[in-house]
N, CA, C and O atoms as a MOPAC input file, in Angstrom:
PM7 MOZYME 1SCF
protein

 N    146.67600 1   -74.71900 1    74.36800 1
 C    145.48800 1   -75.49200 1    74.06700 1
 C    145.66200 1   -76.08600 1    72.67300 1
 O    146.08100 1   -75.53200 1    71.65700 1
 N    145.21900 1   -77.41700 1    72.86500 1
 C    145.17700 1   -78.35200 1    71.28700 1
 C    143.58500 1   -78.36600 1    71.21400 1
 O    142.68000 1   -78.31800 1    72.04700 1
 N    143.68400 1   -78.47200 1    69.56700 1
 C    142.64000 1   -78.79100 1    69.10900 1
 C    142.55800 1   -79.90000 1    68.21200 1
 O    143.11100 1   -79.81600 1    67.11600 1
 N    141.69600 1   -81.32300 1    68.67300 1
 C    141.56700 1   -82.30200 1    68.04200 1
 C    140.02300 1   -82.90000 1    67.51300 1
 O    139.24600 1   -83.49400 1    68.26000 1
 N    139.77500 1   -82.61600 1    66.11100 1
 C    138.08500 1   -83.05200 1    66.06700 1
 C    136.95000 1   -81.82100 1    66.61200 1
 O    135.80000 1   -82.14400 1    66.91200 1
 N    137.38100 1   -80.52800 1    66.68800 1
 C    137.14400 1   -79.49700 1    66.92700 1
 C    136.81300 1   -79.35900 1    68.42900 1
 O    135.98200 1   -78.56400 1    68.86700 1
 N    137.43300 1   -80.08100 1    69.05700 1
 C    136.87200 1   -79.91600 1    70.75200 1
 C    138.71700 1   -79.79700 1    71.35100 1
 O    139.56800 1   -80.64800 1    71.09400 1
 N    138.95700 1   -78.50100 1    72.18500 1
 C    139.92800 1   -78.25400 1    72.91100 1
 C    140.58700 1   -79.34300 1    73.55200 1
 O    139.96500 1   -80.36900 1    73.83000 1
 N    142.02400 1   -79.17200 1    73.85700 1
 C    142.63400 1   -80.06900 1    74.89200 1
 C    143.24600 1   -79.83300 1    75.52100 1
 O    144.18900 1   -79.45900 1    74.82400 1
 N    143.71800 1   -79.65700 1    77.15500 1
 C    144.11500 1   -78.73600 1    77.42500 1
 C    145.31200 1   -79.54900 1    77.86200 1
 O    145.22300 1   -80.70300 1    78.28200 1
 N    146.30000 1   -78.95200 1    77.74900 1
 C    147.74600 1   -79.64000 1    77.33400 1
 C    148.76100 1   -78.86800 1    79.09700 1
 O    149.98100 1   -79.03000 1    79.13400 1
 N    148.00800 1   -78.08600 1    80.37600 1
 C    149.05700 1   -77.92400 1    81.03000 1
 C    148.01700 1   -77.65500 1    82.50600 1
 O    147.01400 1   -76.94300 1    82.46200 1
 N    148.33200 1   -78.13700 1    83.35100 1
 C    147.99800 1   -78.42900 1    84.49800 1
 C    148.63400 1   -77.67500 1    85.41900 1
 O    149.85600 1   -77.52900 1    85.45200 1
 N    147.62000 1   -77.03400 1    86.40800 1
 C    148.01300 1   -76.30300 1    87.28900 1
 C    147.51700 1   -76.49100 1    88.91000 1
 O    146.37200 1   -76.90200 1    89.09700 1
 N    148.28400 1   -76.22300 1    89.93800 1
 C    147.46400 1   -76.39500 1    91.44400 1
 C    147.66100 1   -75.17100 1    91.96700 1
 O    148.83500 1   -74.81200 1    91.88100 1
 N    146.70300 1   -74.15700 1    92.63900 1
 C    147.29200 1   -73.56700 1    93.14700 1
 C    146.16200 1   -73.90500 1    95.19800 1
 O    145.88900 1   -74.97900 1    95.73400 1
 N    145.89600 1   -72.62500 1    95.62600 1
 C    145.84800 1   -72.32300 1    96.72600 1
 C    144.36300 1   -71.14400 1    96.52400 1
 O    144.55800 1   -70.26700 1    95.68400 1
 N    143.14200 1   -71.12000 1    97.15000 1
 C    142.70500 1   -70.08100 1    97.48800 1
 C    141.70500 1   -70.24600 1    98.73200 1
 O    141.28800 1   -71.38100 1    98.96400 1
 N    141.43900 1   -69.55300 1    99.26100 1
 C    140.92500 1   -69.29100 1   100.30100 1
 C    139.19500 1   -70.00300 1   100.37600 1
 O    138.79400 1   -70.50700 1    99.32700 1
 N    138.19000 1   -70.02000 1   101.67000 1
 C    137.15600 1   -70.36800 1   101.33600 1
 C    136.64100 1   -69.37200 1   100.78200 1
 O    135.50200 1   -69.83100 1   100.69500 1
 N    136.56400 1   -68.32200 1   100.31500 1
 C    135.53500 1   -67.29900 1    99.95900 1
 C    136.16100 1   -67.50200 1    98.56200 1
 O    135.21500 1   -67.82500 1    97.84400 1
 N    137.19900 1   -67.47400 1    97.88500 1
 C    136.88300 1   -67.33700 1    96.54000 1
 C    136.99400 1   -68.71000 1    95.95500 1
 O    136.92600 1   -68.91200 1    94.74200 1
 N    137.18500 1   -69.74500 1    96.94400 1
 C    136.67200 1   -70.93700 1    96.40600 1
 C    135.26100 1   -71.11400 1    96.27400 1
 O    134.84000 1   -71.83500 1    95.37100 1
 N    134.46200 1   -70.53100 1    97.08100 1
 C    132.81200 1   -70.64600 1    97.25600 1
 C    132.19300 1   -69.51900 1    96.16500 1
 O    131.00200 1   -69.42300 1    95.86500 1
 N    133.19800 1   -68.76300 1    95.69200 1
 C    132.60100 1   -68.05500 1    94.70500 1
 C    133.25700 1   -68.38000 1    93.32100 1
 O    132.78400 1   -68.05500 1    92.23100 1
 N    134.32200 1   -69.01400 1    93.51500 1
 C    134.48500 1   -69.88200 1    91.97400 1
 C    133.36200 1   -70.85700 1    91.70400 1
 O    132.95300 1   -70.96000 1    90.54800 1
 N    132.98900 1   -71.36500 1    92.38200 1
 C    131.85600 1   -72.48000 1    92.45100 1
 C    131.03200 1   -72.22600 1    92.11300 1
 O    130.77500 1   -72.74600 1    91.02700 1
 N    129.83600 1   -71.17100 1    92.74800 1
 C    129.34000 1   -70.52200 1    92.43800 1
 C    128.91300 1   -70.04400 1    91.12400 1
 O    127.76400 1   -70.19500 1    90.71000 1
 N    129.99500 1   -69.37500 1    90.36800 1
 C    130.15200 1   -69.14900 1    89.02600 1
 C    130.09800 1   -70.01200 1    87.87000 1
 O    129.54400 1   -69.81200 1    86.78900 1
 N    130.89700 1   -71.20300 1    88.35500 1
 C    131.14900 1   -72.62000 1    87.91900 1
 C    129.62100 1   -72.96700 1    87.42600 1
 O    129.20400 1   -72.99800 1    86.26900 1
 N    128.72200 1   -73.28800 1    88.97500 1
 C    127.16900 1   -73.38200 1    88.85100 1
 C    126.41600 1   -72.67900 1    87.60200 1
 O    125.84900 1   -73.35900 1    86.74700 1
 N    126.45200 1   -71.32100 1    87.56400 1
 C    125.82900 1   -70.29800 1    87.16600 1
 C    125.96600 1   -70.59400 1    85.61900 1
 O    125.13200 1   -70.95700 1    84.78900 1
 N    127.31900 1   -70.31000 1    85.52600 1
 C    127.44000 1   -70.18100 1    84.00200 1
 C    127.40700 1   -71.70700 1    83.50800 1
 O    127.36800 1   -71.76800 1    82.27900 1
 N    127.41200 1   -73.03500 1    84.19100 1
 C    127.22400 1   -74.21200 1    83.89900 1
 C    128.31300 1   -74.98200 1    83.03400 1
 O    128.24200 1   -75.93600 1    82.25900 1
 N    129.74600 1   -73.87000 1    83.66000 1
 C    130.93200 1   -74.70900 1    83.24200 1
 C    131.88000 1   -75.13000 1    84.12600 1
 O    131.55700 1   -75.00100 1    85.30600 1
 N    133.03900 1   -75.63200 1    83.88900 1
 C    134.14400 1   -75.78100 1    84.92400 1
 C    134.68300 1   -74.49000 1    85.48000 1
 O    134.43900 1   -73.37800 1    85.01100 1
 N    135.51500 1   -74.77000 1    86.62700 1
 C    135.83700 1   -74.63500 1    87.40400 1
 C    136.91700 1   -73.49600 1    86.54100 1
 O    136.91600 1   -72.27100 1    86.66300 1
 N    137.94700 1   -74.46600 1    85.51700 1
 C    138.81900 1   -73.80400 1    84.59900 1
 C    138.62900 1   -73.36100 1    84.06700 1
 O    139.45600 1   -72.53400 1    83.68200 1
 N    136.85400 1   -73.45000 1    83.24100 1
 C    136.87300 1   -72.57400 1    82.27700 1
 C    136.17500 1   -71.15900 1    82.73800 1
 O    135.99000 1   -70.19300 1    81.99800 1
 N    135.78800 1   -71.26700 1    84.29300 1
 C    135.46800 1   -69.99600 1    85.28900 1
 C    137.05300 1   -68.68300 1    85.24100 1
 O    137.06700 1   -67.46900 1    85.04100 1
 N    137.95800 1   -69.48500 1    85.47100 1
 C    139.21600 1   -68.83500 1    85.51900 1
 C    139.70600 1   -68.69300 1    84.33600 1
 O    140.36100 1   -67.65200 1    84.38100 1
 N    139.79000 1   -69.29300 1    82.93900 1
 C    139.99500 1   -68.80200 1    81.69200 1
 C    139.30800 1   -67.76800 1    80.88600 1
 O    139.90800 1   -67.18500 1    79.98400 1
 N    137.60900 1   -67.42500 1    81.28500 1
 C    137.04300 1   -66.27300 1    81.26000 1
 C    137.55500 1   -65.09800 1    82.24100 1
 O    138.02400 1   -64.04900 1    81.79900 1
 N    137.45400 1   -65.30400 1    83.25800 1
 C    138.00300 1   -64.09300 1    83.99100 1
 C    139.60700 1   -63.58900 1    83.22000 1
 O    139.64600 1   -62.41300 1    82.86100 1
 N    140.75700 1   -64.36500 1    83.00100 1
 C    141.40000 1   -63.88200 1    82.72200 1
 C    141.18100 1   -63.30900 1    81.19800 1
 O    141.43900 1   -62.16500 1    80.82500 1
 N    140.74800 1   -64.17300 1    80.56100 1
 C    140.29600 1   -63.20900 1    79.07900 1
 C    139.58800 1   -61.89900 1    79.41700 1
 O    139.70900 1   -60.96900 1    78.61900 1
 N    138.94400 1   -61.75500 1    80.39900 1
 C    138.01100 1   -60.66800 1    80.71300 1
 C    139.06900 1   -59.73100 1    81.02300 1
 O    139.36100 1   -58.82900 1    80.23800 1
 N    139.59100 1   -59.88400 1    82.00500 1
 C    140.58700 1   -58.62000 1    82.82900 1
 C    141.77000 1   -58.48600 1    81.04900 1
 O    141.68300 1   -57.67300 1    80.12900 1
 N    142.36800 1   -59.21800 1    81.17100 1
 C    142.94100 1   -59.20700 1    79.65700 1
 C    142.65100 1   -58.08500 1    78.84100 1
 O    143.44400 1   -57.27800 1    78.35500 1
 N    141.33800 1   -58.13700 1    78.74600 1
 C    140.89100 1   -56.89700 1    77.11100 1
 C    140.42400 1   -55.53300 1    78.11400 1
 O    139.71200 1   -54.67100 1    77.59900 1
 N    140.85400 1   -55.39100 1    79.53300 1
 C    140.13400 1   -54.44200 1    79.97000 1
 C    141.54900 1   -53.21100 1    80.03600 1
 O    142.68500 1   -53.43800 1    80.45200 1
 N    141.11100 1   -52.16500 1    79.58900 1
 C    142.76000 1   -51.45200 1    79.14700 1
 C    143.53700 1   -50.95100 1    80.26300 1
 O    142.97900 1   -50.52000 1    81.27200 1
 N    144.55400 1   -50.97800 1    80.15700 1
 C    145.30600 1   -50.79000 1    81.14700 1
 C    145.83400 1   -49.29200 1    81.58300 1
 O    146.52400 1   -48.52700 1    80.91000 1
 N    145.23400 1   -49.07500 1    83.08600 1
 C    144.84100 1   -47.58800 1    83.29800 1
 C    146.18900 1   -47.13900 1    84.18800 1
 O    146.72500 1   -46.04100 1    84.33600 1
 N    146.44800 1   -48.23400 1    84.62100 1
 C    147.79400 1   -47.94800 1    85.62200 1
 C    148.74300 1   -48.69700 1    85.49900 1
 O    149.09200 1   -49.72700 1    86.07500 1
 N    149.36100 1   -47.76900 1    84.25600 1
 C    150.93700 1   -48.85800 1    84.36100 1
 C    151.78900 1   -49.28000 1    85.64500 1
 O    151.84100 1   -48.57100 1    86.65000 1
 N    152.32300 1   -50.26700 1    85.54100 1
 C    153.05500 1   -50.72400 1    86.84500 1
 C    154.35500 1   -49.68400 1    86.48800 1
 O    154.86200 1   -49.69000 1    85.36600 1
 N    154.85500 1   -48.75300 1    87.62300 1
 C    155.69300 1   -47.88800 1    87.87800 1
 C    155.52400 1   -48.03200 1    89.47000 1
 O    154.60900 1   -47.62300 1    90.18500 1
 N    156.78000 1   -48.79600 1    89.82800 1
 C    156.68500 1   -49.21600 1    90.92500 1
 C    157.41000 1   -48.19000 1    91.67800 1
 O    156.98000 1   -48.13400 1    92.83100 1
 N    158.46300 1   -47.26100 1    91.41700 1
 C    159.10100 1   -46.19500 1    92.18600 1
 C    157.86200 1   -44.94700 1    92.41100 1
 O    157.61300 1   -44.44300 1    93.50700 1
 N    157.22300 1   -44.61900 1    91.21600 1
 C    155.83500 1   -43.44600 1    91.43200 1
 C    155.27800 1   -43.97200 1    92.23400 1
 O    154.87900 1   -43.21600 1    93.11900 1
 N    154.93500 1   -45.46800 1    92.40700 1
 C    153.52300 1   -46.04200 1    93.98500 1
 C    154.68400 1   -45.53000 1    94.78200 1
 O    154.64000 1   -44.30900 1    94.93000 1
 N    155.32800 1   -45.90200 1    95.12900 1
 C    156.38600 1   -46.18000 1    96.38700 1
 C    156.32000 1   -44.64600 1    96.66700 1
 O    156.24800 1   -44.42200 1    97.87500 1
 N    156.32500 1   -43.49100 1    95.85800 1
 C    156.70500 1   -42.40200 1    96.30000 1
 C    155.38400 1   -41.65600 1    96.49200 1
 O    155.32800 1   -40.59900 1    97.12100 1
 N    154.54200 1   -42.11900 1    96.04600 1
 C    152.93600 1   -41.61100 1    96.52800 1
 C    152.56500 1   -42.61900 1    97.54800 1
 O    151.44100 1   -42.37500 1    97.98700 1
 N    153.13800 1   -43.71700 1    98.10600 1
 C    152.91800 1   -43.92000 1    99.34600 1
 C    153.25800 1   -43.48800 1   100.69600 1
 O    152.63400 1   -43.55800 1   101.75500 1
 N    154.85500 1   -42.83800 1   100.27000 1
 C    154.79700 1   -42.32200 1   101.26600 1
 C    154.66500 1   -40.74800 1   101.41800 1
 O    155.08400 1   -40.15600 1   102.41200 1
 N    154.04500 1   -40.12200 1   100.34300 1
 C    153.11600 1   -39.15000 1   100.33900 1
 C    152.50100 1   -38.91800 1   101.12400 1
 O    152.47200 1   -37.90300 1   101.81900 1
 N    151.65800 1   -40.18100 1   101.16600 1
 C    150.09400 1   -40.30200 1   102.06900 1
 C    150.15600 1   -40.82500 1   103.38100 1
 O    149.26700 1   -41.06400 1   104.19700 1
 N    151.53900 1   -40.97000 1   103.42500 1
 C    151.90300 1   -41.40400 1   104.93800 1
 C    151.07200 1   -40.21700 1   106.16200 1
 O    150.47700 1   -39.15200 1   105.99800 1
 N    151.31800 1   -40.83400 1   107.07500 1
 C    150.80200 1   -39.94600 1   108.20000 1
 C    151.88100 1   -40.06000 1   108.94800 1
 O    152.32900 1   -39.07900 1   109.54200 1
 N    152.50500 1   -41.39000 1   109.03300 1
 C    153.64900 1   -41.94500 1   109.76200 1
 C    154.93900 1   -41.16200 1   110.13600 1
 O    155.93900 1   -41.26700 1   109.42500 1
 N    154.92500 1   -40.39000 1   111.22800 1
 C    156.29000 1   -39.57200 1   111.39400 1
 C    157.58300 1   -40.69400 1   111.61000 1
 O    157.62400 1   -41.83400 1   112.07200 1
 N    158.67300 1   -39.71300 1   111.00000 1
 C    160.19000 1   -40.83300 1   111.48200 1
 C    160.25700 1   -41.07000 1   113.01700 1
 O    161.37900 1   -41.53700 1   113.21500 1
 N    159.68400 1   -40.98600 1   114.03100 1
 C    159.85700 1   -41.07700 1   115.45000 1
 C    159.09500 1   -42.40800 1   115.18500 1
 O    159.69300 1   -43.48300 1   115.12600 1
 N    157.97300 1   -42.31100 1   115.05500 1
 C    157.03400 1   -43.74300 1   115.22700 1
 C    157.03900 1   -44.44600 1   113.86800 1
 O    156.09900 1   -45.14200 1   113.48300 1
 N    158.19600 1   -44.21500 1   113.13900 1
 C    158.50000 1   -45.17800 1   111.75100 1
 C    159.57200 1   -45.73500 1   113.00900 1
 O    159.21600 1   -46.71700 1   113.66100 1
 N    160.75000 1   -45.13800 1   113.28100 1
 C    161.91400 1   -45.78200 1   114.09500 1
 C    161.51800 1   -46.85600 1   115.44500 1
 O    162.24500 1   -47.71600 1   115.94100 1
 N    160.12500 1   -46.47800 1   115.82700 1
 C    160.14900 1   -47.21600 1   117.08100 1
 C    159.02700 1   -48.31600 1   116.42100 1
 O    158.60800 1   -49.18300 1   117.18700 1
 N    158.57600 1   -48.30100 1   115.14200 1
 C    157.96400 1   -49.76900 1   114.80200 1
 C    159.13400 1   -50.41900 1   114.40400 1
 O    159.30400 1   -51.47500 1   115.01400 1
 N    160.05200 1   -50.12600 1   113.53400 1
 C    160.91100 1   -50.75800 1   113.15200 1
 C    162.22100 1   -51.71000 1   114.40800 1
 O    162.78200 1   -52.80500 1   114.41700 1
 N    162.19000 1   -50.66400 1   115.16700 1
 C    162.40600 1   -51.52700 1   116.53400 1
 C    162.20000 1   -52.79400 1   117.22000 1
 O    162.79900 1   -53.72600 1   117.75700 1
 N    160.88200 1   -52.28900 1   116.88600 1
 C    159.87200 1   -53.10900 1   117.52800 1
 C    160.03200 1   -54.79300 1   116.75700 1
 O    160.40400 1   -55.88000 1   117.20000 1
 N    159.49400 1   -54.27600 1   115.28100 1
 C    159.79500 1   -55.28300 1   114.32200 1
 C    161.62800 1   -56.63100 1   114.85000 1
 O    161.82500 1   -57.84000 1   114.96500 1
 N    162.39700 1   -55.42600 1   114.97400 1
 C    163.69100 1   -56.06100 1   114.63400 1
 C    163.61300 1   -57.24400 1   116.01500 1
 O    163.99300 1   -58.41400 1   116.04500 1
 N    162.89600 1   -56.30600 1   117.20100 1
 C    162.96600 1   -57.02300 1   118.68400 1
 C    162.27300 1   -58.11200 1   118.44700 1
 O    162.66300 1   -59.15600 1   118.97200 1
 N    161.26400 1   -58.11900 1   117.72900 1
 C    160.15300 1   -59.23200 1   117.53200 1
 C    160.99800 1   -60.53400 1   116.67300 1
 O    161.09100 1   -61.68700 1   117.09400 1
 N    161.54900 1   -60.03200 1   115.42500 1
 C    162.24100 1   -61.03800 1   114.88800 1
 C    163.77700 1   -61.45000 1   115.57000 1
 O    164.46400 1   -62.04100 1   114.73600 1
 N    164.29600 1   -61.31200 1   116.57300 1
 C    165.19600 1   -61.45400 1   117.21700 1
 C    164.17700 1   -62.91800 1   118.45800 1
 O    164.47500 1   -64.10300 1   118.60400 1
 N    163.42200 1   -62.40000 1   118.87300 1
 C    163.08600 1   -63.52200 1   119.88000 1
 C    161.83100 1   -64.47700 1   118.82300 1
 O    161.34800 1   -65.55700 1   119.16200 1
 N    161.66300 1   -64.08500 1   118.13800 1
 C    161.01200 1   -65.66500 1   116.94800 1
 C    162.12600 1   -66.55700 1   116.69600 1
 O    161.88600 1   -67.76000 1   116.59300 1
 N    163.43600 1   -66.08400 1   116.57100 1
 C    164.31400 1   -67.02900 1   115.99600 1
 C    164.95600 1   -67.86300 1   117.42200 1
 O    164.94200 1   -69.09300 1   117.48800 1
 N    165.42400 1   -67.12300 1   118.35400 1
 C    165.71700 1   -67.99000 1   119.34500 1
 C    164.85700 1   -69.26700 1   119.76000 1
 O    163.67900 1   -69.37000 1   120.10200 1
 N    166.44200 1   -70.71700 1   119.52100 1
 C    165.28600 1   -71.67000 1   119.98500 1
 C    164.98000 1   -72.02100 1   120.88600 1
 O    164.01300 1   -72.77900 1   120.95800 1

């Protein structure tokens, strides 16, 4: 962000993708607080930003407390995975 004459400029442009529900609730917000659209999403991220961080990303500890909590026995892990491989075998045939 530039600042020229004390009013912001915002110097980088973005597109992305979201769904109708959090487009109808960006809007929403947009309404409410009686700003843009961007400056709806530049608060939220300042918000989440200063909120402290309770769960470091340790992606091998999730992975291994997921399958903790599995219920999933190796018999019916092997026959989804089957299943999976059979499924992507006849998607690709043209």
């Amino acid at each position: 962000m530039v600042c020229n004459d004390g009013m912001a400029t915002m110097i980088h442009r973005t597109t992305f993708a979201l769904d109708s529900d959090t487009m109808r609730r960006l809007k929403k917000l947009a309404l409410r607080w009686q700003v843009s659209q961007a400056e709806v999403v530049r608060r939220a991220l300042t918000q989440v930003e200063s909120l402290p961080d309770t769960q470091p990303l340790d992606v091998l500890a999730r992975l291994k407390s997921y399958h903790a909590a599995s219920t999933l026995d190796a018999s019916e892990a092997d026959a989804y995975l089957a299943q999976a491989r059979a499924d992507r075998k006849r998607w690709r045939r043209p």
